[in-house]
TORPADREN-322894 format. One record per residue (C-alpha): residue in three letters; x, y, z; residue number from 1. Coordinates in nm, 2 decimals. Last residue first. Layout:
<sites>
[Ala [X Y Z] NUM],
...
</sites>
This chain:
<sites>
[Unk [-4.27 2.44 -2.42] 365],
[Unk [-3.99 2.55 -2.65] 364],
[Unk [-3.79 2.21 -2.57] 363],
[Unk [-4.14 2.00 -2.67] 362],
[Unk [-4.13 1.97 -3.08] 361],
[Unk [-3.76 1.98 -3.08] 360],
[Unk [-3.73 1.69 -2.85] 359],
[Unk [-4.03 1.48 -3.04] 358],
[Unk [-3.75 1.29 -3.30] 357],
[Unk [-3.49 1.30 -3.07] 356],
[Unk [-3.62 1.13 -2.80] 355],
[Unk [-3.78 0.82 -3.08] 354],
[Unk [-3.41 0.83 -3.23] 353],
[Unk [-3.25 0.74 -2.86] 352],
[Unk [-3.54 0.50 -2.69] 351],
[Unk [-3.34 0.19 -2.83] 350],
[Unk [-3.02 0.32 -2.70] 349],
[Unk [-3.18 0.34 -2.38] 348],
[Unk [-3.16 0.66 -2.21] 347],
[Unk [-2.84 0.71 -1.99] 346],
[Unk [-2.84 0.72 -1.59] 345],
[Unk [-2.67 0.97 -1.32] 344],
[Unk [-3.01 0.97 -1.20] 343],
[Unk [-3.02 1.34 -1.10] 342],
[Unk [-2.86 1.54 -1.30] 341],
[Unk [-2.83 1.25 -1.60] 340],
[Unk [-3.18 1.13 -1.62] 339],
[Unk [-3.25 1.48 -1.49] 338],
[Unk [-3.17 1.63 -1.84] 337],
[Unk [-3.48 1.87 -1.85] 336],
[Unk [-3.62 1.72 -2.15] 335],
[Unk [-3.62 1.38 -1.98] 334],
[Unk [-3.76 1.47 -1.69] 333],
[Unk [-4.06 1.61 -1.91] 332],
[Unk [-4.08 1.32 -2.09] 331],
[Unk [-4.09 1.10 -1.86] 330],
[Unk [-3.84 0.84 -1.73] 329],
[Unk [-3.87 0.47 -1.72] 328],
[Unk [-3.68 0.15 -1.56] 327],
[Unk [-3.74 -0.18 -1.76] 326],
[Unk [-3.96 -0.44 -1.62] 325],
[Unk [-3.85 -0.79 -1.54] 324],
[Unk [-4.01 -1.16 -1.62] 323],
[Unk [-3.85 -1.18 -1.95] 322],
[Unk [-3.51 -1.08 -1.77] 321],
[Unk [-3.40 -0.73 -1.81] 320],
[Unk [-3.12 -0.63 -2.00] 319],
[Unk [-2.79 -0.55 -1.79] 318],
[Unk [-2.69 -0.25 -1.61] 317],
[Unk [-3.06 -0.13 -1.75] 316],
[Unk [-3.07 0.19 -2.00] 315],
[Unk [-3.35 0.41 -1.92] 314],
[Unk [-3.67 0.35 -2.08] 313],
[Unk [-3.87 0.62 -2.22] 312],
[Unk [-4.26 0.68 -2.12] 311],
[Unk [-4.58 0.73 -2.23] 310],
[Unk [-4.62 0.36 -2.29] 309],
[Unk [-4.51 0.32 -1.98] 308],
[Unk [-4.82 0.49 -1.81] 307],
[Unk [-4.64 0.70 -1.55] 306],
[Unk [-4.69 0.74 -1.18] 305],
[Unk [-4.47 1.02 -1.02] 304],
[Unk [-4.13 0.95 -0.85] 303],
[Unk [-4.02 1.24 -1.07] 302],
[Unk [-3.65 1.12 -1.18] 301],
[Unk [-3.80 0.72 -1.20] 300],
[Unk [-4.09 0.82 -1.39] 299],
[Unk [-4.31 0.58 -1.25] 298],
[Unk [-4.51 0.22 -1.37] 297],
[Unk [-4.88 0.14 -1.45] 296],
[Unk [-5.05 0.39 -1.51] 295],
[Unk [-5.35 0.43 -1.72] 294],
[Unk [-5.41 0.78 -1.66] 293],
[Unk [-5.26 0.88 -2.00] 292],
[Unk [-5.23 1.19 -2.13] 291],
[Unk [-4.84 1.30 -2.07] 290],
[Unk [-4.69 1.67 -2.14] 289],
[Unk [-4.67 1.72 -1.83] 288],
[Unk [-4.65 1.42 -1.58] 287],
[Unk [-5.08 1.33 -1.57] 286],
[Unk [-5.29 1.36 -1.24] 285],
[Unk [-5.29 1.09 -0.92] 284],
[Unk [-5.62 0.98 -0.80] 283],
[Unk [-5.69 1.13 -0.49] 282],
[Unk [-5.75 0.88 -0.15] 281],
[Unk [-5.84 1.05 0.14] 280],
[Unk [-6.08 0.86 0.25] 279],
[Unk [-6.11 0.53 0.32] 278],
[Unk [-6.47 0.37 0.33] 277],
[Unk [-6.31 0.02 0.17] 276],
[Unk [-6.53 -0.07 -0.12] 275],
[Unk [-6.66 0.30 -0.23] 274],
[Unk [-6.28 0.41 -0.16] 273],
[Unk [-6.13 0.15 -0.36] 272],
[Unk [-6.34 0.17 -0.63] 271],
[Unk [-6.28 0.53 -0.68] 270],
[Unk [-5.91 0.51 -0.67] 269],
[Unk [-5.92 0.25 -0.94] 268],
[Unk [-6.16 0.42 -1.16] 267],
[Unk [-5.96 0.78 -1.13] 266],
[Unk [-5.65 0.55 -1.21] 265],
[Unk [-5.78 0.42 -1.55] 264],
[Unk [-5.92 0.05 -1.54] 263],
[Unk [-5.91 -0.25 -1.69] 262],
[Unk [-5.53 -0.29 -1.55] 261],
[Unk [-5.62 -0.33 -1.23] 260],
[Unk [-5.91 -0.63 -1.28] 259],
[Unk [-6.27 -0.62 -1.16] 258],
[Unk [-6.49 -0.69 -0.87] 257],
[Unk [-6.36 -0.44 -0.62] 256],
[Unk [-6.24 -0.62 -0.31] 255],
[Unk [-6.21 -0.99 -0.43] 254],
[Unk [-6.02 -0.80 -0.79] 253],
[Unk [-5.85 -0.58 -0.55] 252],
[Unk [-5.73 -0.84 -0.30] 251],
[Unk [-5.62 -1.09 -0.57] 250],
[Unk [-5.43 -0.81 -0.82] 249],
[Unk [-5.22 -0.73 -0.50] 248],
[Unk [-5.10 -1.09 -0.40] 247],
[Unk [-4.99 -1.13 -0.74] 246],
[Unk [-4.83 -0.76 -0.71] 245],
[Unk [-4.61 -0.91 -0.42] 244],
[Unk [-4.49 -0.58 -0.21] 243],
[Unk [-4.16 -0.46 -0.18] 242],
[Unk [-4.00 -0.26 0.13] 241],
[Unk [-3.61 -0.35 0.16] 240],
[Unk [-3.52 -0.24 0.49] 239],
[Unk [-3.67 -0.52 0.75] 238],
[Unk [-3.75 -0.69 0.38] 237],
[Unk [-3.37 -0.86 0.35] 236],
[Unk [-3.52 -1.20 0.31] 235],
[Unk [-3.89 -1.27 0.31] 234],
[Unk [-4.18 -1.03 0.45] 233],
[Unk [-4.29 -0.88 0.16] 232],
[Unk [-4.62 -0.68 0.21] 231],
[Unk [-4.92 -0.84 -0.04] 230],
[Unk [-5.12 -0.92 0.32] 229],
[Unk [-5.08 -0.58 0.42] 228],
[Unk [-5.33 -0.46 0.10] 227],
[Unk [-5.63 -0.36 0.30] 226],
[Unk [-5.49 -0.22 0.65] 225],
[Unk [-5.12 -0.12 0.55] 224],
[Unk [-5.16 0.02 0.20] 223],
[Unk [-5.51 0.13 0.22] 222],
[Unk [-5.45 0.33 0.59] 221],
[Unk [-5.11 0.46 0.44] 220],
[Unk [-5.24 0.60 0.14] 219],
[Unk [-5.54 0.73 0.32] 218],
[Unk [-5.41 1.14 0.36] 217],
[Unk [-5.25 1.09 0.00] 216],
[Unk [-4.86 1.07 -0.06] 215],
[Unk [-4.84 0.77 -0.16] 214],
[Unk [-4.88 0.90 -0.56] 213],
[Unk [-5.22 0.74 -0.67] 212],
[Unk [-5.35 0.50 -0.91] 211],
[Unk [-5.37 0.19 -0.78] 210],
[Unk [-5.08 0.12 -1.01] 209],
[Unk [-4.90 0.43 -0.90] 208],
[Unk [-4.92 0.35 -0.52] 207],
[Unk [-4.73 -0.02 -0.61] 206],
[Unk [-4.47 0.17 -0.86] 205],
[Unk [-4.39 0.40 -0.53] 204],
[Unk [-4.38 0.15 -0.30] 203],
[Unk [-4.17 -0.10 -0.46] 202],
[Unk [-4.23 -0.36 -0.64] 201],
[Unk [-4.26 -0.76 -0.61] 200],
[Unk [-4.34 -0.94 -0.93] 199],
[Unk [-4.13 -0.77 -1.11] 198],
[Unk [-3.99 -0.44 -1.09] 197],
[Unk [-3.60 -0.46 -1.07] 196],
[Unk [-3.45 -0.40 -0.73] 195],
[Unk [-3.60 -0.64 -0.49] 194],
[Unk [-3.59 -0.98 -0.76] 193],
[Unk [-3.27 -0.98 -0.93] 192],
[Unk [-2.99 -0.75 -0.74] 191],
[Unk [-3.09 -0.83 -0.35] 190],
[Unk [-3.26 -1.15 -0.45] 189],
[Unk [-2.95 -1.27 -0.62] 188],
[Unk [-2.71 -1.12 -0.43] 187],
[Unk [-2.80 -1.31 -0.14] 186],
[Unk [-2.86 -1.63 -0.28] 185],
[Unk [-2.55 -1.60 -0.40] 184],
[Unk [-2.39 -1.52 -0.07] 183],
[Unk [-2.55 -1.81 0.07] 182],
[Unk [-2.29 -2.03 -0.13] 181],
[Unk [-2.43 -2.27 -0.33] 180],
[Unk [-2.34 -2.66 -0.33] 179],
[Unk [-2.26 -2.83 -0.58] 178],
[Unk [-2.43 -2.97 -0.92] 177],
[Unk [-2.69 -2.68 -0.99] 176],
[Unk [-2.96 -2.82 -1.15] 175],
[Unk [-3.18 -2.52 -1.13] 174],
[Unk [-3.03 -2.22 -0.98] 173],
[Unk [-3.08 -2.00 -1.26] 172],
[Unk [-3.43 -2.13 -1.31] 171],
[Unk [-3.55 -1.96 -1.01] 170],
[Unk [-3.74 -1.65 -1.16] 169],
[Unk [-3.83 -1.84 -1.47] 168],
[Unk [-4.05 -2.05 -1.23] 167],
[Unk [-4.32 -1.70 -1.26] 166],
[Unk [-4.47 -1.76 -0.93] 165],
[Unk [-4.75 -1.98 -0.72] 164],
[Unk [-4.55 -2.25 -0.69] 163],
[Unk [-4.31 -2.03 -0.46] 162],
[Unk [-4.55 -1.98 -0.20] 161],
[Unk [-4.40 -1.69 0.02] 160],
[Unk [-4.17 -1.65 0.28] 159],
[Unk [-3.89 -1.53 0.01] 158],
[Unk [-3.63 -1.76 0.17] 157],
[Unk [-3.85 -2.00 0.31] 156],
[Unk [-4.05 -2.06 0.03] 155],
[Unk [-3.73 -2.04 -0.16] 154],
[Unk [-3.57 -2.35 0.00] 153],
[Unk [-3.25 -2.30 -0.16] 152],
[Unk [-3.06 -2.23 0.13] 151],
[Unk [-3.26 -2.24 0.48] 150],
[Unk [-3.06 -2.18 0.77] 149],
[Unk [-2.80 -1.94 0.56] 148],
[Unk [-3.10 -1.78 0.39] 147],
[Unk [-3.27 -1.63 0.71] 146],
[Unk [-2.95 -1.59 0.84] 145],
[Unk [-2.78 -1.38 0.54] 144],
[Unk [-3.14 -1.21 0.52] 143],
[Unk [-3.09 -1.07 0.91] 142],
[Unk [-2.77 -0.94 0.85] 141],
[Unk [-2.83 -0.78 0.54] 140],
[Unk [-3.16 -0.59 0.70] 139],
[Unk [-2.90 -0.48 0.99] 138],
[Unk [-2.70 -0.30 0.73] 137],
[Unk [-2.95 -0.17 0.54] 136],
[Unk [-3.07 0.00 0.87] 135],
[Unk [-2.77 0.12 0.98] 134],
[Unk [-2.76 0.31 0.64] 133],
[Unk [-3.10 0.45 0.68] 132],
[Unk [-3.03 0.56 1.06] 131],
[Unk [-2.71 0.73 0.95] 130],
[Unk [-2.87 0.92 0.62] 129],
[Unk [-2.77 1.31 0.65] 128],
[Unk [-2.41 1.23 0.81] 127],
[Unk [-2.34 0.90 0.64] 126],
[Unk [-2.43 1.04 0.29] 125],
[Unk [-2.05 1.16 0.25] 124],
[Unk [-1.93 0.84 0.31] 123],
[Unk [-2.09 0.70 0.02] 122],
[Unk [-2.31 0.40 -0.02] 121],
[Unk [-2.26 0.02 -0.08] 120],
[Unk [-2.48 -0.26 -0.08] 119],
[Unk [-2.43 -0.66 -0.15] 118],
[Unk [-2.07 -0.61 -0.27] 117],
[Unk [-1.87 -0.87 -0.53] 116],
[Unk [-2.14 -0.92 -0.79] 115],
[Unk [-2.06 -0.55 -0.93] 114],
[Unk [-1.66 -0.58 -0.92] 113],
[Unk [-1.67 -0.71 -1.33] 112],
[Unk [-1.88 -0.39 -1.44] 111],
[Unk [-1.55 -0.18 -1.31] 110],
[Unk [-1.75 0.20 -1.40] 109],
[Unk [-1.99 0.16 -1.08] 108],
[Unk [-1.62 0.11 -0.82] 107],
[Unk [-1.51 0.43 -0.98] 106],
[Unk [-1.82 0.61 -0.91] 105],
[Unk [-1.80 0.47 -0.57] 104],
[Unk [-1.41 0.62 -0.57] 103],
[Unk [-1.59 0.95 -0.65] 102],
[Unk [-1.84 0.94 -0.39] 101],
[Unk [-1.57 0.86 -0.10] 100],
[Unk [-1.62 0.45 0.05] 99],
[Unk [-1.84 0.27 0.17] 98],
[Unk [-1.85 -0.09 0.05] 97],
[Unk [-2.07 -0.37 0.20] 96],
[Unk [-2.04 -0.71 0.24] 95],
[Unk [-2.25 -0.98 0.41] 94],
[Unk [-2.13 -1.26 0.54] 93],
[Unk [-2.04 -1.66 0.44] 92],
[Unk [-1.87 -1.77 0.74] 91],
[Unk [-1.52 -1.96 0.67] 90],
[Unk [-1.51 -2.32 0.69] 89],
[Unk [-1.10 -2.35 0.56] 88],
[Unk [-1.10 -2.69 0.45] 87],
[Unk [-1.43 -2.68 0.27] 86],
[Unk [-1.31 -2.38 0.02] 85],
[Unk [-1.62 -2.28 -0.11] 84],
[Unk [-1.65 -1.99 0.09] 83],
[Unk [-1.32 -1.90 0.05] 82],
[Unk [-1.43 -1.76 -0.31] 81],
[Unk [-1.60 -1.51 -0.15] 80],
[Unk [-1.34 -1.40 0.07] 79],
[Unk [-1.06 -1.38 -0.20] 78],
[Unk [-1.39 -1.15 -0.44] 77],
[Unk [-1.42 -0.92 -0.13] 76],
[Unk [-0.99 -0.87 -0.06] 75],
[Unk [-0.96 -0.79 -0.45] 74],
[Unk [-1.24 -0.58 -0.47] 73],
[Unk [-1.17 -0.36 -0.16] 72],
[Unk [-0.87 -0.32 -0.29] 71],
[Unk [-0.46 -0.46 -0.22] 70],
[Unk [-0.13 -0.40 -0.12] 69],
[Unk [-0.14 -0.26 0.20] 68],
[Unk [0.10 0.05 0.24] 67],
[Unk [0.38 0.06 0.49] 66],
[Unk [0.55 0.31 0.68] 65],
[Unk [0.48 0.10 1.02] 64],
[Unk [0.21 0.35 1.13] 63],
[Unk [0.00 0.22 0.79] 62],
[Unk [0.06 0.44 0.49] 61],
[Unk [-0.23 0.58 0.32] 60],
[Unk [-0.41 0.47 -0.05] 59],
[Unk [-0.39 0.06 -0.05] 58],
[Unk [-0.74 0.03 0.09] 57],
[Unk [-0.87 0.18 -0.18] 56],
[Unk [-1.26 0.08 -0.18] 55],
[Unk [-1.34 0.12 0.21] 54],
[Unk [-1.47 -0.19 0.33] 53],
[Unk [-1.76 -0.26 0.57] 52],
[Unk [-1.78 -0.66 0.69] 51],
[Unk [-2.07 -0.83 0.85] 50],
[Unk [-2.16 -1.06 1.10] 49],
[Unk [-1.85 -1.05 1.34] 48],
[Unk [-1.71 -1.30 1.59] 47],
[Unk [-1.73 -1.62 1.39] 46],
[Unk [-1.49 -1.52 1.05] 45],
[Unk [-1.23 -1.42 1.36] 44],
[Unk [-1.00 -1.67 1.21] 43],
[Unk [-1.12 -1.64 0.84] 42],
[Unk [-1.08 -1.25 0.88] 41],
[Unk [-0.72 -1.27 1.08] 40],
[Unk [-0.57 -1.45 0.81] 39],
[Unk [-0.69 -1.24 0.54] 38],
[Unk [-0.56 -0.95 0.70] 37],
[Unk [-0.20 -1.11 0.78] 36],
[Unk [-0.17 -1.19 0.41] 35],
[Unk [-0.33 -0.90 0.25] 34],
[Unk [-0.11 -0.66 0.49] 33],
[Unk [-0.31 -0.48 0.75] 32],
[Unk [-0.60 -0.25 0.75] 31],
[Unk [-0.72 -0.07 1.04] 30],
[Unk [-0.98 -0.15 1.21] 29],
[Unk [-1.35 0.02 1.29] 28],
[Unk [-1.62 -0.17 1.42] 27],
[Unk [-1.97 -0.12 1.37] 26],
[Unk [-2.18 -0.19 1.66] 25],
[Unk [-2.55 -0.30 1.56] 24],
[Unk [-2.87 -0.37 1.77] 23],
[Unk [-2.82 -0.25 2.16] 22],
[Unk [-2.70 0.06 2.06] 21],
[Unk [-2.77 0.14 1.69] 20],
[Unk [-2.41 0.21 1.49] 19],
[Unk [-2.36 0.34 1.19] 18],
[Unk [-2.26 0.72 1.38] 17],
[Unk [-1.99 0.53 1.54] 16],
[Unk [-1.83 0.36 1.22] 15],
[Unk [-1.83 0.69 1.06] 14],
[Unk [-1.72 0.87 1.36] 13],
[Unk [-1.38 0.69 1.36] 12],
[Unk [-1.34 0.74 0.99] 11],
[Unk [-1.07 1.03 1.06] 10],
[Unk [-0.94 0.97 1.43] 9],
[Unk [-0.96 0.57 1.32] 8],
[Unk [-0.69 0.66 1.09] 7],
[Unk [-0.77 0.61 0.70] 6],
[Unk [-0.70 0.24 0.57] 5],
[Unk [-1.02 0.13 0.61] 4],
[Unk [-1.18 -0.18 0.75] 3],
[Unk [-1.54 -0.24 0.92] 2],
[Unk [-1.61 -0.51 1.11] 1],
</sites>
């Protein structure tokens, strides 16, 4: 269901273009009066999956002459907190904001609204990025089921063996005295484990630490054919692609004898292809003004490999947890500002006096 306080002749298309015939209808509706709206969500909680919400929904005047009275924040944070409520039995669902860039960039400054959404993207990106949306959207789904038939069972939820990982990752749910709401679950794995690099990462962190960029002619043959077993298939991975680096470390060791991280990225890509036969794989070179080939993160503006030790951290929404990794940017990105051009992130304020200190040195170079 998708609610937004624009006429359907103006965000019509946006609620046809995210749809996926036979997989996914979006429905558009328009907003009503917090009372009446709220009243028709709980009752019709059954005959939807999902809900899309436009971030001012108290902006243009209904037919009637009247304005709703409330935000995206204030109608997703009543719904959540229904889900406890035991008389009521509303569905726990995923929710999603969509709304105009700048209201988004509104939305990213109120730090007390971030637990409230489990994805969100601009309108503006719906033309260019339909089939990527839809496919988020569909992912959610699907992890809201997976979780809903099998809440806290994290083998289940993750489809992996949870003994066999860091127990720090689950200790926020240890003990718990009541009952937890699949939408915790939910933001949990979607904000915890599948966006910070831990033990799952993403493609582009998992190609730099067998020491390529992804983009090689046998990147997808060593990915897919030798390392499949490390895929993630647990909640939310039809869209979310992370890999389980435990799971990694085990096939290359069996494969090549050795550890990862004893060796530099021209080793590691040479091992692979004597042990394998695939070819096509290059190791990846240094970011300017880098050295290192010991890589073992990316430079998050390049999408490069980086040795973090090479690198600057970018400041986190919140500090990482001891099992975590920071987010880094090279120098070079750094020195051409895309942390802010094209991140829209600050350095770490431990990282500040370090920049400065080697800025001068490299912004004649």
């Amino acid at each position: 269901m998708y609610l937004d306080d624009d006429p359907e002749e103006k965000v019509g298309q946006i609620a046809t273009a995210l749809s996926v015939p036979g997989k996914l209808v979006v429905e558009y509706r328009p907003v009503a009066l917090f009372a009446n709206q709220v009243e028709d969500l709980i009752s019709q909680s059954g005959q939807f999956d999902g809900l899309l919400l436009d971030l001012r929904l108290d902006q243009e005047r209904r037919p009637n002459g009247q304005r709703a009275e409330y935000t995206a924040t204030t109608l997703a944070q009543f719904l959540r907190t229904k889900v406890y409520d035991q008389e009521v039995k509303i569905k726990d669902f995923p929710i999603v904001l969509c709304s105009q860039q700048w209201k988004i960039g509104m939305y990213d400054a109120d730090l007390s609204s971030h637990d409230l959404f489990d994805y969100k993207f601009p309108k503006e990106d719906v033309e260019k990025r339909a089939q990527k949306i839809s496919e988020k959207l569909m992912a959610l789904v699907e992890g809201y089921r997976l979780i809903d038939k099998a809440p806290g069972r994290w083998n289940e939820m993750l489809a992996c063996d949870a003994q066999l990982l860091d127990p720090r990752m689950f200790s926020r749910f240890a003990g718990r005295p009541v009952p937890i709401a699949t939408h915790e679950y939910a933001r949990y794995i979607l904000r915890e484990l599948l966006v910070p690099a831990n033990e799952l990462i993403k493609e582009s962190v998992f190609a730099a630490r067998l020491g390529q960029t992804g983009t090689g002619a046998g990147w997808a043959r060593l990915r897919d054919e030798v390392f499949g077993a490390a895929r993630y298939t647990g909640a939310f991975s039809q869209s979310w692609n992370r890999w389980w680096q435990p799971e990694i470390n085990r096939i290359f060791e069996g494969l090549c004898g050795t550890t990862l991280s004893s060796l530099t990225a021209a080793q590691r890509v040479a091992a692979l292809a004597e042990h394998t036969g695939i070819e096509g794989l290059v190791a990846a070179e240094p970011i300017m003004f880098n050295h290192s080939k010991w890589y073992w993160t990316i430079c998050e503006a390049l999408k490069t490999p980086l040795d973090p030790s090479e690198g600057f951290r970018l400041a986190p929404g919140h500090e990482p947890m001891a099992w975590q990794d920071y987010d880094y940017i090279s120098l070079k990105a750094l020195l051409e500002r895309m942390h802010i051009t094209d991140l829209h992130r600050s350095l770490h304020p431990d990282e500040v006096e370090r920049f400065d200190a080697i800025r001068e040195e490299y912004s004649q170079a």
